[in-house]
C-alpha positions in Angstrom: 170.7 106.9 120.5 170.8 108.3 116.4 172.5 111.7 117.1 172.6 113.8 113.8 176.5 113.3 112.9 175.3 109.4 112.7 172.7 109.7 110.0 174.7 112.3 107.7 177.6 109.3 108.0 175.2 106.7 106.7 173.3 109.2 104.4 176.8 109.7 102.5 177.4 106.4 103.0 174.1 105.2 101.3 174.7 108.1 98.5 178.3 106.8 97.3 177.4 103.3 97.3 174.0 103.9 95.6 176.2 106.1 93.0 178.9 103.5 92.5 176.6 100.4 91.8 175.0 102.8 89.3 178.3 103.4 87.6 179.1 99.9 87.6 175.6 98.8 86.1 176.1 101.2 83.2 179.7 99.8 82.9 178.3 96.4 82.5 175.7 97.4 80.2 177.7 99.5 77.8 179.9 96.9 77.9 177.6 93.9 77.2 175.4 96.0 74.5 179.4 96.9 72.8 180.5 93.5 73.1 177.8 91.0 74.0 175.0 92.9 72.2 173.0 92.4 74.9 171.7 94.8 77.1 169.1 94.1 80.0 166.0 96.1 80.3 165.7 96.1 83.8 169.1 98.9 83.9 167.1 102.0 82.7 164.6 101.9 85.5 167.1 100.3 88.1 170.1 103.6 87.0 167.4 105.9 87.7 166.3 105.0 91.0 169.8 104.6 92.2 171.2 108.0 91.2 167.7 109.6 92.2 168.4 107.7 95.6 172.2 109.0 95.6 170.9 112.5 94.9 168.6 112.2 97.8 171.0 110.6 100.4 173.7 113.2 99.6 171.2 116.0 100.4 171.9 116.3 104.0 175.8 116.6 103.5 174.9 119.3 100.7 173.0 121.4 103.0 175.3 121.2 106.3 178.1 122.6 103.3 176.2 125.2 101.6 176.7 123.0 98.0 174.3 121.8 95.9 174.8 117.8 96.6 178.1 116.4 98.2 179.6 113.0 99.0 182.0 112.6 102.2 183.0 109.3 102.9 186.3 109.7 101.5 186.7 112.8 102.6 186.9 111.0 106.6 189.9 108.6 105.6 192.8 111.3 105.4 194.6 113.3 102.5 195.8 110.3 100.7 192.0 109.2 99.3 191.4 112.8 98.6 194.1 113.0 96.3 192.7 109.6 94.5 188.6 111.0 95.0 190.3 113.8 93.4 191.7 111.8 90.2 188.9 109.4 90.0 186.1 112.3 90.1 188.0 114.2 87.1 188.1 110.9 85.1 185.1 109.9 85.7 183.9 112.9 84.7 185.9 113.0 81.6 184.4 109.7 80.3 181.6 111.0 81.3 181.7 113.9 79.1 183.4 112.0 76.2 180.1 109.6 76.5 177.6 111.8 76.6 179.5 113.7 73.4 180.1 110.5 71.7 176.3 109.3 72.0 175.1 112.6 71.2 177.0 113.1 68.1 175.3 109.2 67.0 172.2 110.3 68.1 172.1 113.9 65.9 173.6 111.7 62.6 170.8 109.1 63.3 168.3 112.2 63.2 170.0 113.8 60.3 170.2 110.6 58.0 166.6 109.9 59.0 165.0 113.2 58.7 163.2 113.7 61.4 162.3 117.1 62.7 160.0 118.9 65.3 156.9 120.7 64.6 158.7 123.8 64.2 160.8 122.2 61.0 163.7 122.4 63.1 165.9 119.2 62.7 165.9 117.0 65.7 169.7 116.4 65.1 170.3 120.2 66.3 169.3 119.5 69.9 171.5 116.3 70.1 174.3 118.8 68.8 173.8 120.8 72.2 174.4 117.6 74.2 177.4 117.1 72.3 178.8 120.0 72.9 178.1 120.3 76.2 179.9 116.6 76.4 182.7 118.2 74.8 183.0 120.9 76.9 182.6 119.1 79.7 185.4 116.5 79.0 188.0 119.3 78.0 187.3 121.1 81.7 187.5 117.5 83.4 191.1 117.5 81.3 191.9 120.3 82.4 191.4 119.8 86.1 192.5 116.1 86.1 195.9 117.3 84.9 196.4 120.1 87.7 194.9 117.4 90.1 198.0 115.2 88.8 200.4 117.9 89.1 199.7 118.7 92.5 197.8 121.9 91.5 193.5 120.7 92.2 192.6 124.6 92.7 193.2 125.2 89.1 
């Protein structure tokens, strides 16, 4: 018999490795379209679905917590692969943030040098300014947390 506890375990099961073959796709891609100049067109599409289906397996956990999504399967294998869920979420995080800043900032100079801009007249560089901010932001607070994770301090 499926009693609840059982299909929250395989829902976060089925959200963290739905969320880790997505960050390895966009590994390989950014990797192969840096360094190979290749980059599959079936990833786009494929990234999407996977996240969206992380998103959704994670929902259950989310609710029984009172969060807005949550992943658990680490959080069942003792203190030890908290500490390292712990390190790996703030750096993943970080080059998260330092992509998204890093592509947005290309982005906005390839609007700027080309001229584009909305039906308002506004640039369409400005907008892809936002985003790199927000990456900015974004990789300073992962810093910032990643380094009291390190030092023993994750509340900070």
């Amino acid at each position: 018999m499926i009693r609840p506890g059982h299909v929250r375990k395989i829902c976060d099961i089925a959200a963290s490795a739905t969320m880790a073959l997505a960050l390895i796709i966009v590994a390989v891609v950014a990797l192969g379209r840096n360094f190979l100049g290749f980059t599959p067109i079936w990833t786009e599409p494929v990234v999407g679905l996977l996240v969206f289906i992380s998103v959704c397996a994670a929902i259950p956990a989310g609710l029984r917590d009172g969060v807005h999504v949550s992943l658990h399967v680490l959080d069942r294998m003792g203190a030890r692969t908290l500490y390292v869920r712990d390190i790996a979420a703030q750096a993943l995080s970080l080059a998260l943030g330092l992509g998204v800043a890093v592509s947005a900032l290309l982005y906005a100079q390839d609007m700027f040098d080309i001229g584009l801009t909305d039906y308002a007249g506004i640039p369409d560089g400005l907008p892809a300014l936002v985003g790199a901010l927000f990456g900015l932001v974004l990789a300073a607070v992962s810093l910032v947390r990643l380094n009291a994770v390190i030092r023993g301090n994750p509340s900070s």
